[in-house]
DSSP file (Angstrom, degrees, kcal/mol; ACC not computed):
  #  RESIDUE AA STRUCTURE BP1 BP2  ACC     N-H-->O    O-->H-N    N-H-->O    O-->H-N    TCO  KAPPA ALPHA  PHI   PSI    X-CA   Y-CA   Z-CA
    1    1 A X              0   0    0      0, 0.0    70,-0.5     0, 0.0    69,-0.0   0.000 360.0 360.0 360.0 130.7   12.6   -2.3  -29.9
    2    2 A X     >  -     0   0    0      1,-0.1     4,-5.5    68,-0.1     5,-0.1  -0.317 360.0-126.7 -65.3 158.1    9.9   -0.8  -32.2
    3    3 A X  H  > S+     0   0    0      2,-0.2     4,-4.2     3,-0.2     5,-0.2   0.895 112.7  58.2 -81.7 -30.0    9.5    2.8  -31.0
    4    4 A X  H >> S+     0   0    0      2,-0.1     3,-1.8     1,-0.1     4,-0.6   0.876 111.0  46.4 -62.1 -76.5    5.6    2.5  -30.7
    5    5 A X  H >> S+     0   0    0      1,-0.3     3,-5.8     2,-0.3     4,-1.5   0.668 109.0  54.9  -2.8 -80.0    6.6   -0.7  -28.0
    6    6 A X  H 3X S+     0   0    0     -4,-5.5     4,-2.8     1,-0.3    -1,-0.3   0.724 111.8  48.4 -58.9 -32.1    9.2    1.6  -26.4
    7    7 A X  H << S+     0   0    0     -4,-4.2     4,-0.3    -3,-1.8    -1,-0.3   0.449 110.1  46.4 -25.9 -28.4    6.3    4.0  -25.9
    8    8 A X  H <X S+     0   0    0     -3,-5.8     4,-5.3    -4,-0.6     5,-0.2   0.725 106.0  54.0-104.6 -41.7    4.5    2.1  -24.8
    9    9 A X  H  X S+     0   0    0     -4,-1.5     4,-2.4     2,-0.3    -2,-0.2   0.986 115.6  45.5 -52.8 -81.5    6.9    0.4  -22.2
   10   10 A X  H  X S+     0   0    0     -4,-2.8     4,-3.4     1,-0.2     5,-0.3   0.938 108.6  56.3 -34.1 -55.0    7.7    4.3  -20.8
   11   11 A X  H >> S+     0   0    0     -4,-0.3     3,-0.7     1,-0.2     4,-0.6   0.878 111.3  47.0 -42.9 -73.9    3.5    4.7  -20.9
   12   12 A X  H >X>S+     0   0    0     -4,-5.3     3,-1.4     1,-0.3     4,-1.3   0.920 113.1  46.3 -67.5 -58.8    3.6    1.1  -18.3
   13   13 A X  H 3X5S+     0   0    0     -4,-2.4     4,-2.7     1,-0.3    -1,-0.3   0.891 111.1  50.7 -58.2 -41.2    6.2    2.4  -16.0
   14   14 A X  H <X5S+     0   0    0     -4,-3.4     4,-0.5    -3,-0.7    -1,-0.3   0.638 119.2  39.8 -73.4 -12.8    4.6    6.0  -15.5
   15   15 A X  H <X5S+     0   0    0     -3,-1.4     4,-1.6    -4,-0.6    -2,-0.2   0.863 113.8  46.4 -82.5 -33.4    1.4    4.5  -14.8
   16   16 A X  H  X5S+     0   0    0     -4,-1.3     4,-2.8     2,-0.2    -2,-0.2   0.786 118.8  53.0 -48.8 -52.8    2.3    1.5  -12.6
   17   17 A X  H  X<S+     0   0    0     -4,-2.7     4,-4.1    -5,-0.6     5,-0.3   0.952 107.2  44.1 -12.3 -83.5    4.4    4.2  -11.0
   18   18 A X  H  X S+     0   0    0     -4,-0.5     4,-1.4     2,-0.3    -2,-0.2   0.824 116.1  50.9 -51.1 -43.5    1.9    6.6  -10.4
   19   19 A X  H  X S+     0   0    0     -4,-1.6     4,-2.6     2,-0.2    -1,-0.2   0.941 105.1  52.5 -54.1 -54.7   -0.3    4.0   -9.2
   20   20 A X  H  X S+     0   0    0     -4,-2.8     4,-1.5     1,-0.2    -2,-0.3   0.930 111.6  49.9 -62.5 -53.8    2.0    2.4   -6.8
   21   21 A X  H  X S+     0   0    0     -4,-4.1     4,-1.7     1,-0.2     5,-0.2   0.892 110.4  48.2 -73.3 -20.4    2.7    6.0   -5.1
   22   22 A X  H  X S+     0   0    0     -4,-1.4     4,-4.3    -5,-0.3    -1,-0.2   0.980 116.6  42.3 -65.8 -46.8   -0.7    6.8   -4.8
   23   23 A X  H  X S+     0   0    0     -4,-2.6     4,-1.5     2,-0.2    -2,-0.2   0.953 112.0  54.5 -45.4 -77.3   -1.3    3.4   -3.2
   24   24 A X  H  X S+     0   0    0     -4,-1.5     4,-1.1     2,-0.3    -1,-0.2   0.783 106.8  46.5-129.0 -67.7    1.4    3.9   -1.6
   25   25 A X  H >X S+     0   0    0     -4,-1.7     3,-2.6     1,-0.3     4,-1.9   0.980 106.6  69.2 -53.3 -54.6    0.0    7.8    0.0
   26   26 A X  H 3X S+     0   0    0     -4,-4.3     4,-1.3     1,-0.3    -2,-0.3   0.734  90.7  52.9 -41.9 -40.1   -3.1    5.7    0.7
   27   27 A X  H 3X S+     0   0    0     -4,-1.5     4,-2.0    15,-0.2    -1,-0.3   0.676 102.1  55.7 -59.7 -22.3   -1.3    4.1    3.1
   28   28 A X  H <X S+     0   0    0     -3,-2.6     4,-1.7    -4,-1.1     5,-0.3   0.934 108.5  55.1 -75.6 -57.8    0.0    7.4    5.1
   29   29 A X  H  X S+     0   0    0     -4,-1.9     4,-3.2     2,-0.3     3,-0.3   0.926 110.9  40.5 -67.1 -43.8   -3.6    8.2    5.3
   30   30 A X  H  X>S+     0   0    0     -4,-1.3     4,-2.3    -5,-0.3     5,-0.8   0.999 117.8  51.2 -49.9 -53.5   -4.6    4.7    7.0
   31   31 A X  H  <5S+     0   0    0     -4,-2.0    -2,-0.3     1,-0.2    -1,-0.3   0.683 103.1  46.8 -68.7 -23.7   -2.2    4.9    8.7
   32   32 A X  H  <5S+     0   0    0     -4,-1.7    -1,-0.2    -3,-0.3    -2,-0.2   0.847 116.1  55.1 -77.6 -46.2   -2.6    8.5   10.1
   33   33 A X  H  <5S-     0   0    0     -4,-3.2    -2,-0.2    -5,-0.3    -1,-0.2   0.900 118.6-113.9 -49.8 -39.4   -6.6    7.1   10.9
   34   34 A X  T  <5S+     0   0    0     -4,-2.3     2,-0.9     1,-0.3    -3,-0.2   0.015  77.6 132.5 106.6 -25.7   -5.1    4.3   12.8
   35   35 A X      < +     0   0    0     -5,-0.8     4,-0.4    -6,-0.2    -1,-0.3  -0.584  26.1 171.0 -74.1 102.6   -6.4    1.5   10.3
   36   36 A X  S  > S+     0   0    0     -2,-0.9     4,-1.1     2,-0.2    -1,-0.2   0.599  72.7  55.6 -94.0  -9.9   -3.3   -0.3    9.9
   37   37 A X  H  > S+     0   0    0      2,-0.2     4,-2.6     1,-0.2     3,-0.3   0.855 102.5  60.6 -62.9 -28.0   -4.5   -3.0    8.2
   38   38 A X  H  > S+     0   0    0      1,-0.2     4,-0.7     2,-0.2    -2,-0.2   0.821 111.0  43.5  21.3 -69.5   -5.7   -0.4    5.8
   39   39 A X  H >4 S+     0   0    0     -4,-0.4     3,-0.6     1,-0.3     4,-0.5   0.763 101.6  58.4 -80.0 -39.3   -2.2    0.5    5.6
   40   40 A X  H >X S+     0   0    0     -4,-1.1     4,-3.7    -3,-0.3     3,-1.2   0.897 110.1  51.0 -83.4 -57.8   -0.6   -2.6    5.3
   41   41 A X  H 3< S+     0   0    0     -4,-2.6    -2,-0.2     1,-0.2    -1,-0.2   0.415 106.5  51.1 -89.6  24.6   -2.9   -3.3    2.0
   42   42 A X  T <X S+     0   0    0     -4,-0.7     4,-0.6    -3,-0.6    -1,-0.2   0.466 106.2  52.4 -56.7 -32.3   -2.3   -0.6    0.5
   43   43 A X  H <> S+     0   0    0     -3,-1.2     4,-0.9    -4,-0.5     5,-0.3   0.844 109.3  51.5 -71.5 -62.4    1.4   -0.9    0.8
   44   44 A X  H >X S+     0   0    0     -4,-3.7     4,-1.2     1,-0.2     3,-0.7   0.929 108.9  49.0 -63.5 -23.9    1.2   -4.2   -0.7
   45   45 A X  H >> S+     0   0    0     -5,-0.3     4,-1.4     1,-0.2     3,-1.2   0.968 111.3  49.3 -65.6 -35.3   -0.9   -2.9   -3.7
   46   46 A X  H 3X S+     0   0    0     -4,-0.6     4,-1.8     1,-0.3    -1,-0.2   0.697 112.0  49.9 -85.7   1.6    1.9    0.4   -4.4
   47   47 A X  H <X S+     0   0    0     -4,-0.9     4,-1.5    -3,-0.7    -1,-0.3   0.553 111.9  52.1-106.4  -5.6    4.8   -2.8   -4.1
   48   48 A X  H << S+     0   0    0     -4,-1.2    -2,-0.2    -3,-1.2    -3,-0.1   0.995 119.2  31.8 -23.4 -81.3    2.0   -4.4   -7.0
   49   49 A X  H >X S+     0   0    0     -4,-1.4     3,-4.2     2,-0.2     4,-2.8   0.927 116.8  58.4 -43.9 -75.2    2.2   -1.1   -9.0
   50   50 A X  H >X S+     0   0    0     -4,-1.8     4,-1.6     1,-0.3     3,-1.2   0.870 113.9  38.1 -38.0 -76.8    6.0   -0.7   -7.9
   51   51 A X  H 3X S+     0   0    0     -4,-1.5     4,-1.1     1,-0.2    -1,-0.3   0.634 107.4  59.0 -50.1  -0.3    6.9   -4.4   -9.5
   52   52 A X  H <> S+     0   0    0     -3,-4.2     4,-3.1     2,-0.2    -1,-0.2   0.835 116.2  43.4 -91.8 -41.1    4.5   -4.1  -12.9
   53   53 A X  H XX S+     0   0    0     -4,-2.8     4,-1.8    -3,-1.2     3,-0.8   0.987 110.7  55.7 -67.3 -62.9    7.1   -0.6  -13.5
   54   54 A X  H 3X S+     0   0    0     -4,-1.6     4,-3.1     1,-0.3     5,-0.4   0.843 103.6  45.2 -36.9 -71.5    9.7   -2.3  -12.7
   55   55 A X  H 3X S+     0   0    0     -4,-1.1     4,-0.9     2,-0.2    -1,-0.3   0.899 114.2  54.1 -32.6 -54.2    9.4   -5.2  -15.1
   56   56 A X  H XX S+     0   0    0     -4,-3.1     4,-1.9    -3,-0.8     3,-1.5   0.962 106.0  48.9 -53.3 -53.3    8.7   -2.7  -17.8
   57   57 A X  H 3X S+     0   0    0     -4,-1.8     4,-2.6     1,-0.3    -1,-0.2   0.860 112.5  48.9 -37.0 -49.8   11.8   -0.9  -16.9
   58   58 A X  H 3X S+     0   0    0     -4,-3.1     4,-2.1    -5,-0.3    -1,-0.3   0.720 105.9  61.4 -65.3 -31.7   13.7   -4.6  -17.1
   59   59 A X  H <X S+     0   0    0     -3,-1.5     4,-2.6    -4,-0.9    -2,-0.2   0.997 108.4  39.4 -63.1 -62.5   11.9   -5.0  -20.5
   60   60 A X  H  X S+     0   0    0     -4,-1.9     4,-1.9     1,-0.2    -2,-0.2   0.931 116.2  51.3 -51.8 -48.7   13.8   -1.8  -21.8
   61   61 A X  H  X S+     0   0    0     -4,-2.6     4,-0.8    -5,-0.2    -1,-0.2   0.847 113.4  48.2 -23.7 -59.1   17.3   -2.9  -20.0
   62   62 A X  H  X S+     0   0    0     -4,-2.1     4,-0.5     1,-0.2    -1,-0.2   0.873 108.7  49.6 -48.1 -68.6   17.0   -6.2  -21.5
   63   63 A X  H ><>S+     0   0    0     -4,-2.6     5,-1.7     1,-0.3     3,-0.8   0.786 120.1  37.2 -53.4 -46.7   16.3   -5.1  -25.0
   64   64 A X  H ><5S+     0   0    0     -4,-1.9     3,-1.1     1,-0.3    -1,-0.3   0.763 106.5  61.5 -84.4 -36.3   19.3   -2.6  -25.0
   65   65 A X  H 3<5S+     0   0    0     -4,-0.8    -1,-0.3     1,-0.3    -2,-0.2   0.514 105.1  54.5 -87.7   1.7   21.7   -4.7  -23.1
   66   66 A X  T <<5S-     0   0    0     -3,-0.8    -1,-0.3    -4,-0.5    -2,-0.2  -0.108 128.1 -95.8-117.5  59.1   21.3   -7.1  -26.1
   67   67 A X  T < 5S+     0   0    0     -3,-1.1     2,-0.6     1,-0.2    -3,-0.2   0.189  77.0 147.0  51.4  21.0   22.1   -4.6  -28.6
   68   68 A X      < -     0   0    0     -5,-1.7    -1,-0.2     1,-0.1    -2,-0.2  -0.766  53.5-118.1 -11.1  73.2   18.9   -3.8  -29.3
   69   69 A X        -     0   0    0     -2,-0.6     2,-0.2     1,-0.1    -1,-0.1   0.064  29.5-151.6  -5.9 148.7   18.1    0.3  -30.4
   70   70 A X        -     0   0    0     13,-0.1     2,-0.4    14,-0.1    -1,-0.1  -0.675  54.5 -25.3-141.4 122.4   16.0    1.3  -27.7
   71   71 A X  S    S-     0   0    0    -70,-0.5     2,-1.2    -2,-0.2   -65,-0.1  -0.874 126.0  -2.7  89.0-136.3   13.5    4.2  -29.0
   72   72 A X  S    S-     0   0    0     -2,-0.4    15,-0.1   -69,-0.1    14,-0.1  -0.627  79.4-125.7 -85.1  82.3   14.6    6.1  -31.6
   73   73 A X        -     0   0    0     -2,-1.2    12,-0.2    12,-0.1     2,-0.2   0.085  24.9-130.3 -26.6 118.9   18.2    5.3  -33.1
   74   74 A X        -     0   0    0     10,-1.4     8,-1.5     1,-0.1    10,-0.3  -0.520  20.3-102.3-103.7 156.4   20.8    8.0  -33.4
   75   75 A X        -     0   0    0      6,-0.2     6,-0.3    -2,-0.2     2,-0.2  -0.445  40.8-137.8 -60.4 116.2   22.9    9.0  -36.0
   76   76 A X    >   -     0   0    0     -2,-0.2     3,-9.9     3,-0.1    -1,-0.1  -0.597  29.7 -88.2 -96.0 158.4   26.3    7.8  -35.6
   77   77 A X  T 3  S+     0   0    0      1,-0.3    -1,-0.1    -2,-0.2    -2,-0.0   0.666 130.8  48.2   5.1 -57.0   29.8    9.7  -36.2
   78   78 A X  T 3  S-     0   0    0      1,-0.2    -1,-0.3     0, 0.0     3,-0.0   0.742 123.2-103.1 -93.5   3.7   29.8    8.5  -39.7
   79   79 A X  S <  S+     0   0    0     -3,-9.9    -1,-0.2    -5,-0.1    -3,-0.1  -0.535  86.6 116.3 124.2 -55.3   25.8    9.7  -40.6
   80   80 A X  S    S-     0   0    0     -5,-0.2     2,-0.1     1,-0.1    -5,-0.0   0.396  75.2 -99.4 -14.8-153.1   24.5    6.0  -40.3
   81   81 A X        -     0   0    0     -6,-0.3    -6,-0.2    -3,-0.0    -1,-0.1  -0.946  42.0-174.1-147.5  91.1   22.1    4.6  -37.8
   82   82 A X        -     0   0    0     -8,-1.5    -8,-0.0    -2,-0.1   -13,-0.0  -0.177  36.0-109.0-110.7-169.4   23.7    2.9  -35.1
   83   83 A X  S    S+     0   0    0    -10,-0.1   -13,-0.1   -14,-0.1    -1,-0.1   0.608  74.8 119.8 -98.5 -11.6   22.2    0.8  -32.3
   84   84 A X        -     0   0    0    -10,-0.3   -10,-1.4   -15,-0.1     2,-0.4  -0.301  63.9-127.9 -79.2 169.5   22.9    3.4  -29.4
   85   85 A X        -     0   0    0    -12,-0.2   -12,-0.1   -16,-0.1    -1,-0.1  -0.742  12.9-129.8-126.1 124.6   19.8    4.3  -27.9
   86   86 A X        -     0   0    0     -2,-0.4     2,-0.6     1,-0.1    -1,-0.1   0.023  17.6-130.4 -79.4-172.9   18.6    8.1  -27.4
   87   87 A X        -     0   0    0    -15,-0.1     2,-0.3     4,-0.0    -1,-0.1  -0.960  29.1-160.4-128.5 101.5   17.4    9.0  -24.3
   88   88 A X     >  -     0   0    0     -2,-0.6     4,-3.4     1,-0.1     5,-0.4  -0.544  32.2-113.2-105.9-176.2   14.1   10.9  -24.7
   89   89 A X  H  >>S+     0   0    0     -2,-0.3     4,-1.9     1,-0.3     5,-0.6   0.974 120.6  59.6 -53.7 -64.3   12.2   13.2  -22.4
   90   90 A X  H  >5S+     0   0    0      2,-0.2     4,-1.7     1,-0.2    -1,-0.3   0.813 112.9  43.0 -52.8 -40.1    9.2   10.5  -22.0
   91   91 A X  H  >5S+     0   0    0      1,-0.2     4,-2.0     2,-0.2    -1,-0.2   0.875 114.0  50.0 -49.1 -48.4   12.5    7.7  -20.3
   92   92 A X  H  X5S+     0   0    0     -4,-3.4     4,-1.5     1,-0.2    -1,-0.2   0.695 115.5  42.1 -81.0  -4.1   13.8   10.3  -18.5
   93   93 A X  H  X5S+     0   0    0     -4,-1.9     4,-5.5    -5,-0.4    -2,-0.2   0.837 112.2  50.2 -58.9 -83.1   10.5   10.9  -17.3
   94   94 A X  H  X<S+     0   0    0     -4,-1.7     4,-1.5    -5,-0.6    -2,-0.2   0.826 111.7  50.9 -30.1 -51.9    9.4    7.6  -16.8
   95   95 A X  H >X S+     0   0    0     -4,-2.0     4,-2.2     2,-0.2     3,-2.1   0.996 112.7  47.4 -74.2 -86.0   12.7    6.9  -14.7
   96   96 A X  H 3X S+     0   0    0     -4,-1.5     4,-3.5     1,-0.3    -2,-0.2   0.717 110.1  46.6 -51.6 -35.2   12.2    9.6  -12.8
   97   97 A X  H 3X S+     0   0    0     -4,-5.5     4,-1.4     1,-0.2    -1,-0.3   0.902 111.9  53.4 -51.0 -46.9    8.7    9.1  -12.0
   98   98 A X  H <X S+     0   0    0     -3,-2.1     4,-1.3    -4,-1.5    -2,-0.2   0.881 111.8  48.6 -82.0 -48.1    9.5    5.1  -11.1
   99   99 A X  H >X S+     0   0    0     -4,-2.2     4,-2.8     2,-0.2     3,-0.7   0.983 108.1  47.1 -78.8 -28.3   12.5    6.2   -8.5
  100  100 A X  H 3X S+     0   0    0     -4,-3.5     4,-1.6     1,-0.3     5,-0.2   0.966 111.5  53.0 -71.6 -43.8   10.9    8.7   -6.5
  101  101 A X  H 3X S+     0   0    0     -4,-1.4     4,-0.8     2,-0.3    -1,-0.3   0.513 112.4  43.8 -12.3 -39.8    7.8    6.3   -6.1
  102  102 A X  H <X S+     0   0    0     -4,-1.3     4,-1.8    -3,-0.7     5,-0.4   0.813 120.9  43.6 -78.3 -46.0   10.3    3.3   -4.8
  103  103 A X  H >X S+     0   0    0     -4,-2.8     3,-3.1     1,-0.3     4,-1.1   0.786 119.6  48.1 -65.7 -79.9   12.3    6.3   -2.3
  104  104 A X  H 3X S+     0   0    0     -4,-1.6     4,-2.7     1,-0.3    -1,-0.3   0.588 109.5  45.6 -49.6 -41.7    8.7    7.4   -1.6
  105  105 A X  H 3< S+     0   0    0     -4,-0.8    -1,-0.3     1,-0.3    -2,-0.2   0.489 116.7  46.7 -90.8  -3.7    7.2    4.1   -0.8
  106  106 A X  H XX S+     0   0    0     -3,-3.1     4,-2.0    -4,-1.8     3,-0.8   0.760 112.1  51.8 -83.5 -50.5   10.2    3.2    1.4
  107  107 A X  H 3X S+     0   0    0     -4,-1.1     4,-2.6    -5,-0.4    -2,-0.2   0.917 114.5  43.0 -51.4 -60.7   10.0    6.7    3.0
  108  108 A X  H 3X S+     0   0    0     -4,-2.7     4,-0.7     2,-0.2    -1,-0.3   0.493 103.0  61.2 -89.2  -9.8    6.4    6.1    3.7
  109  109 A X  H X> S+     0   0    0     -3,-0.8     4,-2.0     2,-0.2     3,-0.8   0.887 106.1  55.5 -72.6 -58.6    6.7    2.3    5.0
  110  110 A X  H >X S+     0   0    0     -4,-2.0     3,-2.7     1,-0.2     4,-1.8   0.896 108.6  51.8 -31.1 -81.6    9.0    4.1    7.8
  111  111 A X  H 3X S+     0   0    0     -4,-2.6     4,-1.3     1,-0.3    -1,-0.2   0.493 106.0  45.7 -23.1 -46.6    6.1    6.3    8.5
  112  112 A X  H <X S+     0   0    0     -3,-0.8     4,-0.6    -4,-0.7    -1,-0.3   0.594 108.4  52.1 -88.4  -7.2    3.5    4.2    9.0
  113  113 A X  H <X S+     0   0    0     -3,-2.7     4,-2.5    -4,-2.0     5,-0.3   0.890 114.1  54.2 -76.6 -34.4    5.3    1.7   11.3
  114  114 A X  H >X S+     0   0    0     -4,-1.8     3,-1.4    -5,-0.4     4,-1.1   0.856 105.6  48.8 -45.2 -57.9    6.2    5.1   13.3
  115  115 A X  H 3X S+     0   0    0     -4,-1.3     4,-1.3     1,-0.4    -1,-0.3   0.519 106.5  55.5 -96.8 -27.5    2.9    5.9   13.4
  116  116 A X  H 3X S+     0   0    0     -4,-0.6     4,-0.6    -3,-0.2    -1,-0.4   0.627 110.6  51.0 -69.2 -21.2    2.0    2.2   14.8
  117  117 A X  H <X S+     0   0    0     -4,-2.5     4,-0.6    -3,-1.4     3,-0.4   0.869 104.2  53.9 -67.2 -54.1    4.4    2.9   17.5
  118  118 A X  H >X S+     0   0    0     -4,-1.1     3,-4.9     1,-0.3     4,-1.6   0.998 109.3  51.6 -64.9 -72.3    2.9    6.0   18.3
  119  119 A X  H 3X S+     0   0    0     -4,-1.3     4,-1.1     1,-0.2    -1,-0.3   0.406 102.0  52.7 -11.5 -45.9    0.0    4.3   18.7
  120  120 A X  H 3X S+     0   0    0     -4,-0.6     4,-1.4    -3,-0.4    -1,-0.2   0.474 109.8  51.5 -62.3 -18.6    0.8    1.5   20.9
  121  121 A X  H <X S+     0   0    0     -3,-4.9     4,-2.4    -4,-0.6    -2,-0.2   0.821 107.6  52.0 -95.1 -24.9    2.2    3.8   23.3
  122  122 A X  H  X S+     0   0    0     -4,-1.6     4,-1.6     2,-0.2    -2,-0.2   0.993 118.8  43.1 -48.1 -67.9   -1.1    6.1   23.3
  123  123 A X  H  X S+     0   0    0     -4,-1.1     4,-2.2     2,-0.3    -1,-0.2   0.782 110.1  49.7 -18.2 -77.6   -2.7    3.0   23.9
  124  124 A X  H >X S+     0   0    0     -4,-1.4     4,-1.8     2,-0.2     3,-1.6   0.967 115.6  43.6 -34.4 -94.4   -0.5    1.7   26.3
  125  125 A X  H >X S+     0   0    0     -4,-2.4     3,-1.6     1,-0.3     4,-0.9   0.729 103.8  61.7 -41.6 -77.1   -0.5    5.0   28.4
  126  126 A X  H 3X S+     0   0    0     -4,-1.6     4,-1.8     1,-0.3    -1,-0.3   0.708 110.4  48.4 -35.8 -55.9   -4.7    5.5   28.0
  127  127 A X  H <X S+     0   0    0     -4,-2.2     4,-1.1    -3,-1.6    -1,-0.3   0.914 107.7  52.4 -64.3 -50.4   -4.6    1.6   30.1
  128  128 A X  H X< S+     0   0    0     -4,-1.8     3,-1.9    -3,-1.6    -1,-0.3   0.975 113.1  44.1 -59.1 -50.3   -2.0    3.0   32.7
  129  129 A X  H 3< S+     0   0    0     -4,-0.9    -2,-0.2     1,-0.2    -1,-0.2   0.835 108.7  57.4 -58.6 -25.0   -4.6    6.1   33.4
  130  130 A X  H 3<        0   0    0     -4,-1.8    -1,-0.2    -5,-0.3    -2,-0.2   0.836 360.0 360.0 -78.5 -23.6   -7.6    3.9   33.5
  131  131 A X    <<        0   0    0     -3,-1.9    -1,-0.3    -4,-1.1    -2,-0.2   0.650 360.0 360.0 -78.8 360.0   -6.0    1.7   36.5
């Protein structure tokens, strides 16, 4: 993989990322108003986001796991140029950005059903006082 590509690849996952947790946040906030449909399509846009990083992520995997450089080659043992594949700051980046954004958007699916719960029983209880 040409290095601008693998750039570019990193570029898609930290934005698709980024997108999907915000989407993602967007939902905590419906969900804290009470618009849970709100919440529910929002969620499905940050698992949008979540799957567009993901693929990219799969792009790089792919590329590497068929012996495929991926970035910038490193110098091997005997000076060459070998196929193993560096690990720069922008991957490990990328990566990180793309898992807390899945743990978050799991995290935050939890939340909002709580917060539908809570709800139904507010609910629920407001009906018992009224009779």
């Amino acid at each position: 993989m040409a290095n601008s590509n693998f750039e570019q690849t990193c570029m898609q996952i930290i934005v698709h990322a980024g997108n999907g947790r915000a989407e993602a946040f967007g939902a905590l906030e419906a969900a804290r108003a009470g618009d849970f449909d709100a919440a529910a399509q929002a969620l499905a846009r940050a698992d949008g986001e979540l799957k567009q990083a993901h693929d990219a992520q799969t792009l790089l995997l792919t590329a590497e796991a068929k012996g495929a450089p991926v970035g910038a080659p490193v110098p091997t043992s005997s000076g060459g140029r070998g196929a193993r594949s560096e690990v720069t700051m922008l991957l490990a980046h990328a990566m990180d950005i793309l898992m807390a954004a899945m743990i978050e958007r799991g995290l935050i699916e939890q939340i909002v059903d709580l917060h539908r719960r809570l709800d139904e029983i507010g609910h629920g209880q407001a009906a018992d006082r009224d009779r």
